[in-house]
N, C-alpha and C positions, 0 to 999 in steps of 0.2 A: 773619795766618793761622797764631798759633805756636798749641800744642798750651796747653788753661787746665785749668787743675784746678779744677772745680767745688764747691768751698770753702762758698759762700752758699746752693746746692741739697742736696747730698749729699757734707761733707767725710770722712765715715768710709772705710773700705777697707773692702773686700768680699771676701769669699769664694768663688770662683771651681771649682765639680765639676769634675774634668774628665770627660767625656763618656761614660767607663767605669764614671763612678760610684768609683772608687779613690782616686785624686790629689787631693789640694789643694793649691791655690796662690792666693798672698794679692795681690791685684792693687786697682788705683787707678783710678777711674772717671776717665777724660777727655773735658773738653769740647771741642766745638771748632764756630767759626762760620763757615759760609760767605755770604754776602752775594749776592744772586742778585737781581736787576730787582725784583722785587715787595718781598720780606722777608728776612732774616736768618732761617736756618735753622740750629738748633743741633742739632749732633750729641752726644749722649751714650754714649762705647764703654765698654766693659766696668763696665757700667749693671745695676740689676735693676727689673725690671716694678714693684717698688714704689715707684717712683717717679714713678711717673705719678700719685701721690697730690698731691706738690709741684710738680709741671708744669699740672695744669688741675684746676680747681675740679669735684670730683666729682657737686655738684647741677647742674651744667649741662653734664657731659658725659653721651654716648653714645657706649661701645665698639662696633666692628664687628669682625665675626670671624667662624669660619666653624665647618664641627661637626665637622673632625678637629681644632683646635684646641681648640676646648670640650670635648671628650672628655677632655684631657689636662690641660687648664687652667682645669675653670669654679672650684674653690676661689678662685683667684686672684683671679675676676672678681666675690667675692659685694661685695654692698653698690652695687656699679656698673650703672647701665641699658646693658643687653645688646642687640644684635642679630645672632642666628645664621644664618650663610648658610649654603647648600650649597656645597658642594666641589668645585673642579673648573674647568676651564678654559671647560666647556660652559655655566656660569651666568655668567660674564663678558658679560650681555648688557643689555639697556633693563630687561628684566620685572624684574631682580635690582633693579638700581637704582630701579626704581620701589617694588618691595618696600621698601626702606632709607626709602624717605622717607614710605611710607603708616607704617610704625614711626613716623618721627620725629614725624609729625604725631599719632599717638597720645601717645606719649610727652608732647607738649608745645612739643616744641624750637623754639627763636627763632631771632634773629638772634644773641644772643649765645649760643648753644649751641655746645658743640666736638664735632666727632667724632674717635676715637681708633680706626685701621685698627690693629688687632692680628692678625697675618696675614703669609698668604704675599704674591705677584704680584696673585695674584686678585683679596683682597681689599683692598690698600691702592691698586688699580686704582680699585675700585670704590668707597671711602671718600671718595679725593678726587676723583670726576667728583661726586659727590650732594653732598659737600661744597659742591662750587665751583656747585653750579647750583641748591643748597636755600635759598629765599629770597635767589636772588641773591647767596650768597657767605656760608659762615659758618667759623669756623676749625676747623682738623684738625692733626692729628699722625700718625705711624706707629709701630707694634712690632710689627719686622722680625720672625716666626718662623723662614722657611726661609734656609739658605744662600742661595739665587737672591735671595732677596729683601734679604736683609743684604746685599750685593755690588752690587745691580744694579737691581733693578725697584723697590724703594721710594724712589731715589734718581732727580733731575733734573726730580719736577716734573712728567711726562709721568704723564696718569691719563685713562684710557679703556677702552671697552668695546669688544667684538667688536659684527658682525651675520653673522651667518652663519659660512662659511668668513672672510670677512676681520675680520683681526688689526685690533683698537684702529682701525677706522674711525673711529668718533668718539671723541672727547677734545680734552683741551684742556692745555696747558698753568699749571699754579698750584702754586705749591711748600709742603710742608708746615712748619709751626713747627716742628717739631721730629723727629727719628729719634733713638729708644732704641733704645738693643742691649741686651739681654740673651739670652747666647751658652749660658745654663744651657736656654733654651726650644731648642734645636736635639738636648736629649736624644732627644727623641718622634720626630726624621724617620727617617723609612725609606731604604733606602739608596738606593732610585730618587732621591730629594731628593736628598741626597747629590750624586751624578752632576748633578743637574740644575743645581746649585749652579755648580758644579766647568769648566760647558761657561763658563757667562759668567766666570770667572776667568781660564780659559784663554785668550779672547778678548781681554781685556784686557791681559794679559801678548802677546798675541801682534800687537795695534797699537799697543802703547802702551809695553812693560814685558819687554825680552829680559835683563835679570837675572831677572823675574820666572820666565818663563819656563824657564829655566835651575835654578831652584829648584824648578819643578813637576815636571822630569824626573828628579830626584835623589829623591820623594818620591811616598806612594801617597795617597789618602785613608783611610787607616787611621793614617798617621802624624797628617795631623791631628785627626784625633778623638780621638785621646788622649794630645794633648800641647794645653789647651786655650792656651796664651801661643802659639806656633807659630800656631793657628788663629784667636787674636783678633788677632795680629797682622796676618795674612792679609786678615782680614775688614776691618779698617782701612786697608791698603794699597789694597787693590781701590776699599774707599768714597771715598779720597781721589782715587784717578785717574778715576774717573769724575764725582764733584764736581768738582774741575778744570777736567775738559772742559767739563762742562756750565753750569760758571762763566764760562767766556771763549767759550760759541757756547750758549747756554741755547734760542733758537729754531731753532736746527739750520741754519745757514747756512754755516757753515765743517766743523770739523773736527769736529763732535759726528755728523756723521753717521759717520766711522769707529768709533762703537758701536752702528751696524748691520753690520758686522761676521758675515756666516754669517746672518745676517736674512730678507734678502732671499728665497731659496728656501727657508729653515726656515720663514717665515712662511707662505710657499705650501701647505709640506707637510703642516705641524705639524698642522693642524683640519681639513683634508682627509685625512688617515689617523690621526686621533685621538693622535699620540706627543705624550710630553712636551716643552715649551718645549725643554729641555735636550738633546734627541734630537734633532730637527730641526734646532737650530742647529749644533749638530756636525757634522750631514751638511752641510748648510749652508756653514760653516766650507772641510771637505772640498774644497767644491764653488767655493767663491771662489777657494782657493789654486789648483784645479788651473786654473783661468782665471787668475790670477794667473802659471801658468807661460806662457801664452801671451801675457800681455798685457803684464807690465812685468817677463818673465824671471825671477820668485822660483823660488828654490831648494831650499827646503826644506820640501815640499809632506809628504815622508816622517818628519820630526820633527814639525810641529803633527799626522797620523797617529797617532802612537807615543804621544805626549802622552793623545789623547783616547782613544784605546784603556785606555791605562796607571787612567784614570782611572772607565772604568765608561760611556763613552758609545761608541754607533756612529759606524760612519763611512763606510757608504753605504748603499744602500736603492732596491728596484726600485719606478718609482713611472710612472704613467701621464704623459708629456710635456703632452699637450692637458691633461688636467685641473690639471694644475700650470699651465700658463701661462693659463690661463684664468683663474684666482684670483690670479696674479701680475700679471696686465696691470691689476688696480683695487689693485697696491700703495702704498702715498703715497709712495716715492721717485721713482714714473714723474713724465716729464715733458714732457708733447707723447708722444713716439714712441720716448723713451730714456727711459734707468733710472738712474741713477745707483747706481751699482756699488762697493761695497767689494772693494778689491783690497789686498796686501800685495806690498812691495818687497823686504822681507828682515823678517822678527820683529823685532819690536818696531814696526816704519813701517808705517804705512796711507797709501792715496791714495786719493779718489774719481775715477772714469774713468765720464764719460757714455758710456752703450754702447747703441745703436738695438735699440730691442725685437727684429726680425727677427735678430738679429746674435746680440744674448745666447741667441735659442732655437736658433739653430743650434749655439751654443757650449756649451751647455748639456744638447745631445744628443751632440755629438760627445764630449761627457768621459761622458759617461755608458752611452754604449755602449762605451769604452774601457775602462771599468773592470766 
């Protein structure tokens, strides 16, 4: 697992904007493989999109993407067979995925065909569920656009759709050949992105990573956007703690469920009051620790606070109890009559604590009206 320099794909140095458009600094692409049940997943950091020319044979791929991406980046994509999605967390559903593969079948695509998720959450969600179920399995890659997505959602494998209010009902678990970063496509996000990015870092830093965490309080997101070695750095730390995890529990049986994490009720909220992924899991977040003070005594429920405030996210929100737990009781951590619950012991440790549905809704009202 040491760090390879990429020598045989792309031995040159790159040139690296920094995200103000000012700065330059001359950085070296690195590889690095993680080895996961099914395939070997190579990661490529501080990589550019043009290389996806020497990763998959260009007559047999099809890009996915979406049209704030193609707005900013179709130059990039000429010569390559496109497909444009909508935007937004609300086409994360069957009809999208259905769309993707009446494309592919126009297109032509086989079994040897690849698809290439260029994209946020949404769509490298959607890349590899149509992936993994188009002719019974054809290969895929991703390129990661958004923070959230560099960090977090293109990583471990997990690739599903909504129905309705509920989050990633169906999926499946199949991991991608490959995750390119290139950190110059993160000019175009808007600063909601940004924030959105910023909640699943904090999260991670805060079951996994209290140096991390300790780094985030001393720093705004304006430091890292324009300091881009600071923020590749970042983005490489996060990808590696959460490969990791997903390395030594990849079906979620141990400790990978500590990257549900703020999940649990952000999921409930998120598509029932339309906020972004990154809003809800912050209230979320919130909402774990202050159960986390009743349950295994954590302390510092008012620093992970300060944090997400510091950073551009909320950290409560008045919301209807019934209609949240009603979208909550069909979450996939229930189990029988309990939830299995992320809770924090002090930053950086996570523990999962089975909690009886009835119990968690009482607990859930009582911080809520407390606050």
């Amino acid at each position: 697992m040491n760090w390879k320099h990429s020598t045989d794909l792309y031995p040159d140095e790159q040139t690296a904007l920094s995200l103000n458009g000012l700065a330059i600094q001359r950085t070296t692409m690195q590889k690095k493989i993680y080895q996961f049940s099914s395939r070997q997943v190579a990661y490529y950091f501080d990589a550019e999109l043009t290389l996806l020319d020497r990763l998959v044979e260009k007559d047999r791929a099809v890009i996915i993407t979406d049209e704030n991406v193609w707005k900013f980046h179709a130059r990039k994509f000429k010569g390559w067979k496109t497909i444009v999605l909508k935007p937004g967390e609300q086409f994360k559903n069957q009809a999208a995925v259905d769309a993707v593969i009446e494309q592919l079948i126009n297109y032509g695509a086989d079994r040897k065909s690849f698809l290439v998720g260029v994209g946020g959450g949404v769509v490298t969600d959607i890349t590899g569920f149509a992936a993994s179920i188009y002719m019974r399995g054809i290969r895929f890659g991703f390129v990661p656009t958004s923070l959230l997505a560099m960090v977090d959602a293109s990583i471990g494998g997990k690739n599903g759709i909504d129905v309705g209010l509920y989050k990633n009902l169906i999926g499946l678990v199949n991991q991608p050949e490959f995750l390119l970063y290139d950190v110059s496509l993160l000019r175009s996000l808007p600063k909601t992105e940004w924030s959105n990015g910023f909640a699943e870092i904090i999260k991670h830093a805060a079951i996994r990573d209290a140096r991390l965490f300790r780094e985030l309080e001393k720093n705004k997101p304006a430091f890292y956007q324009k300091q881009p070695a600071a923020l590749s750095k970042l983005i490489r730390r996060n990808a590696i703690i959460k490969s990791t995890v997903v390395q030594q529990d990849e079906f979620e049986q141990g400790d990978r469920k500590h990257l549900n994490f703020g999940h649990t009720l952000g999921h409930a909220i998120e598509n029932l009051y339309g906020l972004s992924h990154g809003q809800a899991i912050s209230i979320g977040m919130v909402a774990a620790s202050l159960l986390s003070e009743q349950l295994t005594e954590f302390k510092q429920t008012a620093e992970i606070i300060r944090v997400l405030q510091q950073y551009g996210l909320p950290t409560k929100a008045d919301f209807n109890a019934d209609k949240v737990f009603s979208v909550l009781r069909m979450d996939k951590k229930k189990e029988k009559s309990s939830m299995n619950y992320i809770l924090l012991k002090k930053i950086g440790s996570a523990v999962t604590q089975s909690i009886p549905i009835d119990q968690l809704e009482e607990l859930i009202r009582s911080i809520t009206m407390a606050r």
